[in-house]
N, C-alpha and C positions, 0 to 999 in steps of 0.2 A: 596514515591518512584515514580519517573518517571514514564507514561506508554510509551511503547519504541514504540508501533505504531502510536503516537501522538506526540512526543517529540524524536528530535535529537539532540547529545551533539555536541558540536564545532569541537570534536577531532574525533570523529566519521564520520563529514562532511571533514575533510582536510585528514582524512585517504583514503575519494570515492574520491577525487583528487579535492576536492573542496578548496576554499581560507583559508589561514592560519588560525589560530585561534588567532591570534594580530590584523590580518585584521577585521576579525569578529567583535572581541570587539569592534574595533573601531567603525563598521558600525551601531554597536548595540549602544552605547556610542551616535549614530550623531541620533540616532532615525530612522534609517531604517527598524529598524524591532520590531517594537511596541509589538508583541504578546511575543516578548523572554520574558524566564523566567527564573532565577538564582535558583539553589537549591544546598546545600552542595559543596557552592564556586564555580561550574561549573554554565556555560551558556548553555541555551538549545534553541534550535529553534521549533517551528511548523515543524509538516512534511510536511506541505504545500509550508513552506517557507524555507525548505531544499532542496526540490526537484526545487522549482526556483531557487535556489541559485546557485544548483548544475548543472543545465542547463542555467543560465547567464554565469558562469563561466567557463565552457566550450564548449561555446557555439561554439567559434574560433577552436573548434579540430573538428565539426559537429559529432562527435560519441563519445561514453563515455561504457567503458565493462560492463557488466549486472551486473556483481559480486561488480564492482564500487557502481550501480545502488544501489544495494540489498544490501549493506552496509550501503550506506546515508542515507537509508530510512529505514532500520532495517524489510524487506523482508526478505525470503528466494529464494536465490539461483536457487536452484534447480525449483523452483516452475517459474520462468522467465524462466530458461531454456530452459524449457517445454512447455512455450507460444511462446517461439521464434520457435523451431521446430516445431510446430504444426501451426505456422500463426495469434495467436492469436494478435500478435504483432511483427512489422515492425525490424528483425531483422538479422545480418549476422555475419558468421561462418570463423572466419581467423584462423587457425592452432588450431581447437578444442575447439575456444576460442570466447564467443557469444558478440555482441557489437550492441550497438543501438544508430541512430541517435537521436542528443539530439532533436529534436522536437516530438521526439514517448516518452519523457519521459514522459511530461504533461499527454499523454492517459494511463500511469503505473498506476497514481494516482489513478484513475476508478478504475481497477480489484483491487490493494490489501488496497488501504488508506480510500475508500468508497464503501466496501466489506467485508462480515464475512463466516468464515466458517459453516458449515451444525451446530455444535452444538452450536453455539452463536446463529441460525436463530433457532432453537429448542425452544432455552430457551426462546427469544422472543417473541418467536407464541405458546409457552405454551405447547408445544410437548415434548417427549423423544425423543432422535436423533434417534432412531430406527425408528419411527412414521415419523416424520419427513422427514427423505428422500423418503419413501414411499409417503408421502403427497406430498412434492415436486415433483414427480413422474406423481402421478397421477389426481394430480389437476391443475397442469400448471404452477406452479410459479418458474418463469425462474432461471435457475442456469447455470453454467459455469462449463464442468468437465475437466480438466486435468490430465490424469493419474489417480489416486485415490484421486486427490482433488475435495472438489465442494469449488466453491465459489458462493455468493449472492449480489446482490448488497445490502444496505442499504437501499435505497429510494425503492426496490422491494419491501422487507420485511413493511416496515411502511406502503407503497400501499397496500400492503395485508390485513395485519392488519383492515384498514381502513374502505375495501370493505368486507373482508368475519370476522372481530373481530379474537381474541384471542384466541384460542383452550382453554376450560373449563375444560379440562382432564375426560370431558366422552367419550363412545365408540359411533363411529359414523358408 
């Protein structure tokens, strides 16, 4: 099975208002997109090269809707939302309805494609999630809160690592 934060299907991309899925194969077909990969008859993209795709392509409208956004790239919704209200990211409000220019897409990538939540950074750094956010807390290692999310970057977590190792699951 696909991981859906790593892999986008064709149909999922032409649903965010991205290029057909006959276009796709072809692009894929001409070697444009080296990383695709076919599973159970469907074509899957990189999320990397979903979210270019989906920002070349509409690139000519310069704004594309969050929920667009959070679809091609198998986000949550809600969780953009909440970065657009709060400033986290470059975004605006037409009739209840949030939309971001496509050049702030590329910076989406950062918070959720090269980002894990508190209990993926847990398991990493060797902690119980309870420990965990306390440790994040009160040791420094930056996080991002929204509402009741945290997020972490990836490359925070690995630096961390790095510098202070992997919790051994004694009491400190």
């Amino acid at each position: 099975m696909m991981d859906d934060k790593k892999f986008v299907s064709l149909s999922r991309l032409k649903k965010s208002g991205g290029p057909s899925v006959n276009t796709m194969q072809s692009r894929i077909r001409d070697g444009k997109y080296p990383k695709a990969v076919r599973s159970d008859g469907h074509w899957f993209l990189t999320a990397d090269d979903a979210v270019k795709t989906l920002a070349d392509w509409n690139a000519k409208k310069e704004s594309v809707s969050l929920a667009d956004v959070a679809l091609a790239c198998g986000l949550k919704k809600t969780s953009l939302n909440l970065y657009a209200i709060t400033g986290r990211i470059q975004a605006f409000c037409v009739m209840g309805r949030w939309f971001v220019e496509t050049k702030e897409i590329a910076r989406l990538k950062e918070y959720y494609l090269e980002s894990i939540d508190t209990s993926e950074a847990a398991r990493r750094l060797g902690y119980s999630h309870r420990r965990s956010i306390h440790d994040l807390m009160k040791r420094g290692l930056a996080f991002v809160q929204i509402g009741t999310e945290r997020r972490i970057r990836i490359r925070d977590v690995d630096e961390w690592i790095k510098l202070n190792g992997k919790h051994n699951g004694e009491k400190t």
